[in-house]
N, C-alpha and C positions, 0 to 999 in steps of 0.2 A: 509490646512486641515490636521489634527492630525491624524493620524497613529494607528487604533484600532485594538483589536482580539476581536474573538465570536467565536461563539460553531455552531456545528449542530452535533443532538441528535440521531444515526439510531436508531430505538425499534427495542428489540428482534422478533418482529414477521417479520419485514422488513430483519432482519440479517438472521432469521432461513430461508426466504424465498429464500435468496439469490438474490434478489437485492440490494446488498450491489454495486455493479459495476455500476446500473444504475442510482442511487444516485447520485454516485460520481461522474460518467461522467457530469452528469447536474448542480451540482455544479463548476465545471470546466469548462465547457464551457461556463454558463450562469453566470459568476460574471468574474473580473480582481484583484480575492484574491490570497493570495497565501496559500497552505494548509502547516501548519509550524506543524502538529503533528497528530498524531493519535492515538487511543489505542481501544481494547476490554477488555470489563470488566463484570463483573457482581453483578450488584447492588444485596446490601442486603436489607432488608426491612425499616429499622432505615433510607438510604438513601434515598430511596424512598419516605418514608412519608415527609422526611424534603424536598423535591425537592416538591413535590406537595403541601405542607403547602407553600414555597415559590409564587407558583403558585397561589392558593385562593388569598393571600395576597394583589394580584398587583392590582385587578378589577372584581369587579363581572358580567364579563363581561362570556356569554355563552357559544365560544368560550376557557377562561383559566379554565371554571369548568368543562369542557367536559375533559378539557387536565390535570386537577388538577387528577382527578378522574383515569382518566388510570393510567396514572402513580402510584398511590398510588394504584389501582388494579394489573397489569399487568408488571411494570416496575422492582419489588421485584420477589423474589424465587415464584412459586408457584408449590404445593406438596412436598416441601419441598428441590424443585432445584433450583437453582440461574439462572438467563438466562442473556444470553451475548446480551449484547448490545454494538454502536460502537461509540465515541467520535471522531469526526474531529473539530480540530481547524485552522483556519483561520484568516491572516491577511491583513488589506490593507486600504484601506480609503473608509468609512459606511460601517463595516462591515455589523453593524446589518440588514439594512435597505438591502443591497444586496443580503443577505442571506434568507431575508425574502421574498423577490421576487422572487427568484430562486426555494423555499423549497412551498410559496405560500401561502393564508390564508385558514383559513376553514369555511367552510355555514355552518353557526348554521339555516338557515330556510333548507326547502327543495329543491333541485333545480332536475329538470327532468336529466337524463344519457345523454341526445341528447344534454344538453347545455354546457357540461364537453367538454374542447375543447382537455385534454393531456399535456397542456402547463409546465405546474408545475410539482413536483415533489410530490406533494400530488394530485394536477389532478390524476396521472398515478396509483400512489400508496398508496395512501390512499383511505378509507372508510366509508361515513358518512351515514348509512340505518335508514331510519324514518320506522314506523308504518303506515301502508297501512292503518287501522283508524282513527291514530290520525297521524297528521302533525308533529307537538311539542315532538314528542315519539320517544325517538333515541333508535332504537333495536341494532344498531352495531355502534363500532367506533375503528376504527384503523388510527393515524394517520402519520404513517410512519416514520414522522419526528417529532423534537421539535428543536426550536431557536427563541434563546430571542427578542423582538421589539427594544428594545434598548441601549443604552453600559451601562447605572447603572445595566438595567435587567442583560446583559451580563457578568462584572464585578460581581454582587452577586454573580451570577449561578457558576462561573467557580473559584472563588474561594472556595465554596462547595466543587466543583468536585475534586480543587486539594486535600482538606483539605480529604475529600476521598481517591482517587488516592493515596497518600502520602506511599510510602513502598507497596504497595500490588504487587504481583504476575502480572507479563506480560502476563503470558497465563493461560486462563479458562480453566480448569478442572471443569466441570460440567454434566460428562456424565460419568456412571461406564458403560463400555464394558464387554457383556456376555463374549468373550473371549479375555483378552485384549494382548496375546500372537501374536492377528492377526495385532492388531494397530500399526500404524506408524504412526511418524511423516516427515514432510519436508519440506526446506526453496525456500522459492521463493523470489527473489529481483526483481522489477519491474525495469529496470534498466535508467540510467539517459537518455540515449535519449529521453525518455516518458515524462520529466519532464521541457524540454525549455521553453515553451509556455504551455499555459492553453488548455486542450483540452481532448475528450474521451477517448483518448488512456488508461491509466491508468483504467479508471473502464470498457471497451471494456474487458484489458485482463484479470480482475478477471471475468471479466462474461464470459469468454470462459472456463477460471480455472473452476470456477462452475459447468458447464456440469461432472466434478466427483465425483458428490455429495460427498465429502468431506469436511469436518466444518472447517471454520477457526477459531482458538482460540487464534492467536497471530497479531499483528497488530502493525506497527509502520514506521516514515517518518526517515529516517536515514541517513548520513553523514560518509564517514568512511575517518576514517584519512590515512596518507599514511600505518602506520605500518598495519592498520587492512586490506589494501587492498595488502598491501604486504605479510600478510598473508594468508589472505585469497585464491589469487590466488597465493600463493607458487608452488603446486603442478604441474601447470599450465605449467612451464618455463622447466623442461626438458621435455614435452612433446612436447612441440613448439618446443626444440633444434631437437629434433627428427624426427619429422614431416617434419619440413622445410629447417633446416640447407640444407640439401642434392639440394633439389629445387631452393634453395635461390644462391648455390653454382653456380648449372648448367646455371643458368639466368648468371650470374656474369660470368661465363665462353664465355656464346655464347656473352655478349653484347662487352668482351673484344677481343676477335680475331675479332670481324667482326670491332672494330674501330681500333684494331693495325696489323688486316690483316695478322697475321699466326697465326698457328697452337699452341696451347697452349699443354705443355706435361701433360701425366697423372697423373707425382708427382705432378707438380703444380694447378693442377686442384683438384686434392685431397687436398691441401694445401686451396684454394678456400673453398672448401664445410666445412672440420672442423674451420678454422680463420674464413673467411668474413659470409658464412653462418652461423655460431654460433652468429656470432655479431648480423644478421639482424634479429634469431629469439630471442636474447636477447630485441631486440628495440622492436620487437613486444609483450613481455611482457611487456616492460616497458609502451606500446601503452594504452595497457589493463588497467595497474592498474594507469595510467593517467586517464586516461575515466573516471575512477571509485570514485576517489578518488583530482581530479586536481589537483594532484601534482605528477611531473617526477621523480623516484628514481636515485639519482646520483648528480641530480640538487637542491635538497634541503637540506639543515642543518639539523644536529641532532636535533635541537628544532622546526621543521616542521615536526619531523615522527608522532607526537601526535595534531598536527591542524587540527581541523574540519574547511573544506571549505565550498563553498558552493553548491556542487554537491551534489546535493538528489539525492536519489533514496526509494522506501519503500518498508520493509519487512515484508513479510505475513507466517505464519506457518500454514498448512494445517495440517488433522489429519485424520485417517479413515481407513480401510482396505489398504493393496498396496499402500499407497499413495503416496511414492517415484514414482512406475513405472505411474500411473495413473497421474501425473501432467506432468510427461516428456515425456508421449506419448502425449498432449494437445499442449506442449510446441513442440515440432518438433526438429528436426535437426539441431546440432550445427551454420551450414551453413544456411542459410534463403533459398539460392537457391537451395538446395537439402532439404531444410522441405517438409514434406506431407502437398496437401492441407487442408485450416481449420483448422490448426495449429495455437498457436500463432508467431511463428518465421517466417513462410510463408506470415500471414498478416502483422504482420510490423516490421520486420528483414530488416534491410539493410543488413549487411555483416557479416561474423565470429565475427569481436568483436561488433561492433552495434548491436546487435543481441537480442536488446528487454527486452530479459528476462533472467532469469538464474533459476535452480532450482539444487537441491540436487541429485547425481546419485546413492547416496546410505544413510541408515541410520546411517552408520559410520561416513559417508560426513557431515548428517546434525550434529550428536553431533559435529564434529569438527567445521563447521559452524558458527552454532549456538552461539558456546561456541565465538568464536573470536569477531561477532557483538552483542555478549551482549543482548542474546534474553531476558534474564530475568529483563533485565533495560530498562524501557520508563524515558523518559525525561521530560514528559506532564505535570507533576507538577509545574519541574523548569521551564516552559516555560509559564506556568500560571501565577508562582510571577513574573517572570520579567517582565512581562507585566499588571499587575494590581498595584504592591506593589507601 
């Protein structure tokens, strides 16, 4: 079986609503795809209409006119603001057919609330309301989601998308702030532990991020090579030396007199904490931007500082009042075992480096960030030709 990608479409009202997290979780747990991209954007109108003329096109079936129609309402700027919607792509074998099951179909008749079982992702969140007169009368339609039936539908759509996507801006700016003195922004990595196996993790923690009502406007599946994780946690390695060296020293001291049975002196034991302790919390940086990036510094050629592996992890940029402190009081304590409850790091933090997630402890942090993983570049394009062309 050949090796396909598809789309699934969030609508901005499903994004504005913020479940954006519980989308995703059901895509992940209900299909054996693998999510190879993401992005927010915000359609213009010219996109729109051409998305929904794609849509009429395919069958005049009740169903694509229902979804022709939003889209070419709803899916474009309205009052003259652009709205963000959210692009996941997907690969694996039927995409289409998998994605379709998961995301669900929609009753073009009417069917009673009591036979809605939740199952789907339009079950839960979407909206088909008839006319309490007439049957055939759709007063309301939200349908959460959009993804094609099949790999030609799939194939057209997404090369649209890239021909779209092509150069535009990674983060929506679509909202002018009465005082925008008070805005911030800040990065969040969802980090690779989350990403082994298919599972809720991943949209559990944007829906916990969510409770601070904060927009997100940047969205992407990301890979960072050694140099960018070595940059990125630079800062990181005299802290560790700091931290630990001393502790790392004292272990190294008691585990040595109790196997060679005397008394170790205090120059030597000093000698311990700055040599052997500085080494152990060198390895544990090195631990780190291994995790991060799967590749050990030391252990790789100069033509590996620039290889993308295949360690994901995805990054999200929030936006909003405080939103530095407000994601990092969500996110919890470096340690899992000392996060506050209801935390992200409390539920599923294993250890100091496992540790789930990461966010920005300052707006300094995030432009430096930001600037090294390349917040301003999505890849969704190139990831579109190479899998269509």
């Amino acid at each position: 079986m050949s090796i396909g990608l598809s789309y699934v479409l969030v609508t901005p009202y499903t994004v504005a609503k913020s479940r954006t997290g519980g989308v995703l979780s059901r895509l992940l747990m209900r299909t054996d795809l693998e999510l190879v991209g993401a992005q927010i954007f915000a359609p213009d109108q010219e996109f729109a209409t051409k998305y929904a003329d794609s849509l009429r096109a395919r069958a005049p079936q009740n169903q694509l006119v229902l979804l022709a129609d939003y889209v070419q309402n709803y899916l474009g700027p309205s009052g003259g603001r652009p709205h963000r919607t959210l692009l996941l792509l997907f690969r694996g074998e039927n995409p289409c057919e998998k994605l379709l099951t998961a995301c669900g179909h929609l009753y073009t008749q009417h069917v009673e609330v009591d036979a809605l079982a939740g199952e789907t992702i339009r079950d839960t969140y979407s909206d088909l309301i008839f006319s309490a007169d007439n049957p055939n009368d759709v007063r309301y339609f939200e349908p959460a989601v959009l993804t094609p039936r099949s790999q030609d539908e799939a194939n057209r759509d997404l090369s649209m998308f890239a021909d779209f996507l092509e150069g535009i801006e990674n983060l929506v700016r679509n909202v002018v702030h009465p005082d925008p003195s008070k805005i911030e922004k800040t990065l969040v990595i969802i980090k690779p532990d989350n990403w082994k196996h298919n599972s809720s993790r991943p949209g559990a923690i944007i829906d916990m991020f969510s409770r601070t009502g904060l927009r997100i406007i940047g969205i992407k599946v990301h890979r960072f090579t050694l140099r960018q994780a070595l940059d990125f946690y630079g800062p990181v390695e005299p802290i560790l030396k700091e931290k630990l060296s001393a502790s790392f020293g004292e272990r190294a001291l008691e585990l040595l007199e109790k196997e060679f049975k005397f008394k170790i002196s205090k120059e030597s034991a000093e000698v311990l904490g700055t040599c052997f302790g500085t080494e152990c919390a060198k390895d544990q940086f090195h631990q780190i931007v291994e995790f991060m990036s799967g590749k050990r510094p030391g252990d790789s050629s100069p033509e590996d500082l620039d290889y993308k592996g295949n360690i994901k992890c995805m990054i999200i940029i929030y936006e909003g009042e405080n939103a530095v402190n407000k994601i990092r009081d969500v996110l919890g304590s470096t340690d899992p075992m000392k996060a506050a409850e209801g935390t992200v790091r409390k539920e599923f933090g294993s250890n100091v480096m496992v540790n789930t997630a990461h966010a920005s402890d300052s707006v300094e942090s995030y432009e430096r960030e930001s600037k090294i993983v390349r917040i301003d570049h999505n890849s969704l394009s190139t990831i579109i030709r190479e899998h269509i062309s």
